[in-house]
C-alpha positions in Angstrom: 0.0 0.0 0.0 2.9 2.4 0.7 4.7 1.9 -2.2 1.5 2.2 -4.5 1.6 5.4 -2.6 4.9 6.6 -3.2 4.2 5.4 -6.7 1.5 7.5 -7.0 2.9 10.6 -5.8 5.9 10.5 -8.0 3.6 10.3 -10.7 1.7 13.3 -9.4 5.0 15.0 -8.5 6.4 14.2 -12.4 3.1 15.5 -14.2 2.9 18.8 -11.6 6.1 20.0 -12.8 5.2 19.0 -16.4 1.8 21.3 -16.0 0.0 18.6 -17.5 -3.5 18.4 -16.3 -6.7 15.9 -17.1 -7.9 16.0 -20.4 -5.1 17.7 -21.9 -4.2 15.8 -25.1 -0.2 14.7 -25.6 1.8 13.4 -27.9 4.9 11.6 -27.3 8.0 11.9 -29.7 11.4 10.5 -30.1 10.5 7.8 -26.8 13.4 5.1 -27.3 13.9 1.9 -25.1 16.7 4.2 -23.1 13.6 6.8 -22.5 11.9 6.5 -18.9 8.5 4.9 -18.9 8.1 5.6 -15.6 7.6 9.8 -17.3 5.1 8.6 -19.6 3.0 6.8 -17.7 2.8 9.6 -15.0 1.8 12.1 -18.0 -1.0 9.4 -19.2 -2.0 9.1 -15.8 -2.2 12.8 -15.1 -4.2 13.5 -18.4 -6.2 10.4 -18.5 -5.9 9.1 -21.9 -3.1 7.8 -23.6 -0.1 9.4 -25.5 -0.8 10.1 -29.0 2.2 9.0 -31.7 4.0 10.8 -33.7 1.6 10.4 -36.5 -1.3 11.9 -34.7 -3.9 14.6 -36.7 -5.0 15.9 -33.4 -4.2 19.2 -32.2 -2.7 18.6 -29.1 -2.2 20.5 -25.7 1.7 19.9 -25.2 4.5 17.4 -26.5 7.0 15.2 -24.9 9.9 15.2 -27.1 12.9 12.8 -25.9 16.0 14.3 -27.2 19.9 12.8 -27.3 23.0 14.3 -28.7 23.2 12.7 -32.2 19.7 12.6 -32.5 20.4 14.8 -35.6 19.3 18.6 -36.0 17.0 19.6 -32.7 15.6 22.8 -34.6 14.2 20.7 -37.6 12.9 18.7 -35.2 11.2 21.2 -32.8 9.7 23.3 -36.3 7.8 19.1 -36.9 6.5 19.4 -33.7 4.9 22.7 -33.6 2.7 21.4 -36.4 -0.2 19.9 -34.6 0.4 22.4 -31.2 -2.5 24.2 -29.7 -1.7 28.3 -30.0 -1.2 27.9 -26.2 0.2 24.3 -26.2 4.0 23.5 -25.1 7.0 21.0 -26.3 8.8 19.6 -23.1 12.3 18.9 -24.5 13.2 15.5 -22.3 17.0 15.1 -22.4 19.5 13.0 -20.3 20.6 14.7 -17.4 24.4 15.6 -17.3 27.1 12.7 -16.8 24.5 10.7 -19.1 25.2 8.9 -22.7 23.1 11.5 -24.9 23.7 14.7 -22.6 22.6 17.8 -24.4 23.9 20.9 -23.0 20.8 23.3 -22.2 22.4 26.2 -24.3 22.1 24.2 -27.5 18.3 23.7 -26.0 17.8 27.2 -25.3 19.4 28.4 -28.9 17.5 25.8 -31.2 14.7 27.0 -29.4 15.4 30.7 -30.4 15.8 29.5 -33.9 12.3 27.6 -34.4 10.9 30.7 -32.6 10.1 29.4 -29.3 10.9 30.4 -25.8 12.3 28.4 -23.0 9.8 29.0 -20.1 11.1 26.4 -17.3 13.1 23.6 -16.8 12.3 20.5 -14.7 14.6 17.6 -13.3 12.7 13.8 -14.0 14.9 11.5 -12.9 18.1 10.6 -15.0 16.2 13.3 -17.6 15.6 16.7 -17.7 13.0 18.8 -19.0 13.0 22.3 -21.1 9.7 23.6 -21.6 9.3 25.5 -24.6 6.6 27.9 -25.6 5.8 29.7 -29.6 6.4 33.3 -29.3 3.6 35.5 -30.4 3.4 35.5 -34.4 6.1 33.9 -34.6 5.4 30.5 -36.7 2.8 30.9 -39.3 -0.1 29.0 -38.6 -1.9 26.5 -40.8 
């Protein structure tokens, strides 16, 4: 009983600094068999629905995009997801934390950002990952 407890807090703990809420549609990018499942399922239990794939037509409330170094260019990759984001939605950049194979350092976060016309808004520490919030800057992506 404790541990389902402890469970469950970390879960609650994992999607409060996400600020992922019920109902709130996410889809899940880039997730790997080195990505933490324990992260997912506490978003899917937060929102109460399953992550959508990659693939998804739904517009959707925020992202989960698991990131490593070599995972090739992180702006092209950030201007895909912005496709099917709400006006007000968010991409959560999930990277391993430092001292981890697939380290990214948070300027290259912060500048790729920049260039695909987001802002970073917060950062969050999950585990062995961490977390960079991004945001779309006012007119700054043309919208379809």
């Amino acid at each position: 009983m404790v541990a389902a407890a402890n469970q469950q807090d970390g879960s609650d703990q994992i999607a409060g600094q996400l600020e992922l809420t019920k109902d709130m549609l996410v889809q899940e990018v880039g997730w790997d068999s080195d990505c933490d499942e324990a992260i997912s399922e506490a978003v899917e239990d937060a929102v109460g629905s399953e992550l959508l794939e990659e693939d998804t037509d739904e517009i959707v409330d925020a992202v989960l995009l698991w990131w490593r170094a070599g995972d090739g260019d992180l702006v092209d990759r950030l201007m895909d997801v912005v496709t099917p984001l709400a006006e007000e939605g968010s991409v959560w950049v999930l990277t391993p934390k430092t001292g981890n194979d697939g380290h990214v350092e948070p300027s290259v976060i912060a500048e790729s950002a920049q260039t695909a016309g987001m802002l970073q808004t917060r950062t969050a520490a999950l585990g062995d990952w961490a977390g960079s919030r991004l945001a779309l800057r006012k007119n700054s992506i043309p919208r379809k």
